[in-house]
N, C-alpha and C positions, 0 to 999 in steps of 0.2 A: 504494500500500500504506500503509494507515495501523494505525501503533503503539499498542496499546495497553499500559496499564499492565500488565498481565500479561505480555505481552510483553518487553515493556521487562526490567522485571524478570525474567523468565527468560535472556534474553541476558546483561544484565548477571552474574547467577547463574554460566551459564555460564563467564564471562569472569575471574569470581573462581576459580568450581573450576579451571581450567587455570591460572591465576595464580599457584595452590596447589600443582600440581605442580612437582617439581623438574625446570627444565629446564634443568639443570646447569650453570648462573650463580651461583642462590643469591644470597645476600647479604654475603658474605665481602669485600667491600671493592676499594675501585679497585682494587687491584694483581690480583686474581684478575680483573676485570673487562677491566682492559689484558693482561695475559697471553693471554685469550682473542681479544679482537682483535686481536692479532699474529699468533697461530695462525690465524686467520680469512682476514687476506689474505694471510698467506706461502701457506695453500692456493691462496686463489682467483686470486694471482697466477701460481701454477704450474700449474693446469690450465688457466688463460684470461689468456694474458699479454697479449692487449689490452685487460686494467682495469689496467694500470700503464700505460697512455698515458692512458687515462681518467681514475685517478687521478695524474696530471702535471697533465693540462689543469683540473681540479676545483679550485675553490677551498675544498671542503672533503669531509670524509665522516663519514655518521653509520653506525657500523659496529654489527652487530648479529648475534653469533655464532652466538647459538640460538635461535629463534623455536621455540615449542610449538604447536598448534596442536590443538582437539579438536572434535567438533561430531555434533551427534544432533539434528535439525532446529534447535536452535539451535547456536551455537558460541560459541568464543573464543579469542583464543592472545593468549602473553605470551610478552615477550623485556627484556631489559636489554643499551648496549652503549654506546660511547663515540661522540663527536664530534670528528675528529680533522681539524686545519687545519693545515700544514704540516709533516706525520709527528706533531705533538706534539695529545696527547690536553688538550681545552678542557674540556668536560663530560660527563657522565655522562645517559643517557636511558633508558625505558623505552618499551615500546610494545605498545600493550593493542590487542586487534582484536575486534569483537563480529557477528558473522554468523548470520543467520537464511534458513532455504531448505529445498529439499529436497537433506539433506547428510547424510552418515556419516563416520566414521572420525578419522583423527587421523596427523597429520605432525609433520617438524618438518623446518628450514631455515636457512641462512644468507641475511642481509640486508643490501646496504650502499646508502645512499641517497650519490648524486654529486652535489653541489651546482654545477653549471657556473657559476654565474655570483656575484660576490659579491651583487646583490641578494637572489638565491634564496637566497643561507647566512645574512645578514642577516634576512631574512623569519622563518627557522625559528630563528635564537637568539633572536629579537625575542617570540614569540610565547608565552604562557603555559603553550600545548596546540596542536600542531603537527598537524592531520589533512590525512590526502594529499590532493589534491585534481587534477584534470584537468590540471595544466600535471605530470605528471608522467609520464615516459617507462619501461616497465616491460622490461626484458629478460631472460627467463628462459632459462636456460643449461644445454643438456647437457652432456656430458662429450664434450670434442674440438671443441666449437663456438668459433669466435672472434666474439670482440666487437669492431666498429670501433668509435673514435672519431670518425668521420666523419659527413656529411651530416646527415643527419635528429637522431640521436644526441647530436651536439655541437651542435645548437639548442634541443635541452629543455632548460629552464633545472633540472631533477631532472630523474635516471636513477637506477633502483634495480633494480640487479642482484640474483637471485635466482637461491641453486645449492646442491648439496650436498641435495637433497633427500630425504627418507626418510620412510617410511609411507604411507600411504594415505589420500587425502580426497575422497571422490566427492560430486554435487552439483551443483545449480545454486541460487546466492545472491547475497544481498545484503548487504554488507559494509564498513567502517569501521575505519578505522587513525590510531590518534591517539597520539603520541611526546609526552611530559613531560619535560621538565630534572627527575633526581632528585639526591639523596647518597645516594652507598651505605654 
């Protein structure tokens, strides 16, 4: 599949209209932004309490409470959320997604990327613009499902847990997720 500039620009397009809605982060400042991440994993610790082994064994997490997500054969979603290395929050990130497919609707979600290994959290603080990429372990979570930290799991050097989901996004696409160090 090759991009064209129209293209392009209509995804990016995309990317900013959803960027533009409010997906209840805002830009009100760390403390609204750590608030929200606490809220985030005291949830997803109490419906899946094996992300608190997960989050034991991580040397780090980038927490990301409300992912937006919209799309009308193109898309995009936006989220803002913290990086958080031993309980204590390092930095502040966003994360911009731009998808093109045959796709409708619009969601939104909770995100927390697991950093297993310090190279893997060194890689993503090191990096200008962080896009996910193949070494990353995706596990998406019902309600009542447990997550081990075991076998397969605890060898991706990322795991990015995905839950709390609501709306609706039908589709088959192609798609790109890239995390910025911001100041809020």
């Amino acid at each position: 599949m090759t991009l064209t500039r129209r293209t392009l620009t209509l995804a990016l397009g995309a990317t900013a209209l959803t960027a533009a809605c409010g997906n209840g982060v805002g830009s009100r400042g760390p403390a609204t932004i750590d608030a929200r991440v606490d809220a985030t994993l005291t949830e997803m610790y109490s419906q899946y309490p094996g992300t608190r082994d997960l989050a034991g064994k991580s040397a780090g997490m980038l927490v990301m409470p409300l992912v937006t997500e919209a799309g009308l054969g193109f898309g995009g979603g936006y989220g803002r959320g913290a990086l958080r290395v031993g309980g204590a929050t390092v930095d502040y990130y966003s994360m911009a997604k731009a998808s093109g497919g045959l796709q409708i609707g619009a969601s939104q979600y909770s995100h927390v990327l697991f950093f297993m290994t310090g190279d893997a959290l060194g890689t993503f603080r090191r990096s200008p613009g962080y896009a996910v990429g193949a070494n990353v372990e995706y596990a998406f979570l019902e309600k009542g499902e447990t997550l081990a930290a075991e076998t397969t799991t605890s060898l991706a050097p990322v795991i990015a847990v995905i839950f709390g989901q609501a709306g609706l996004r039908v589709g088959a696409t192609l798609e790109g997720v890239k995390y910025t160090r911001i100041i809020p």
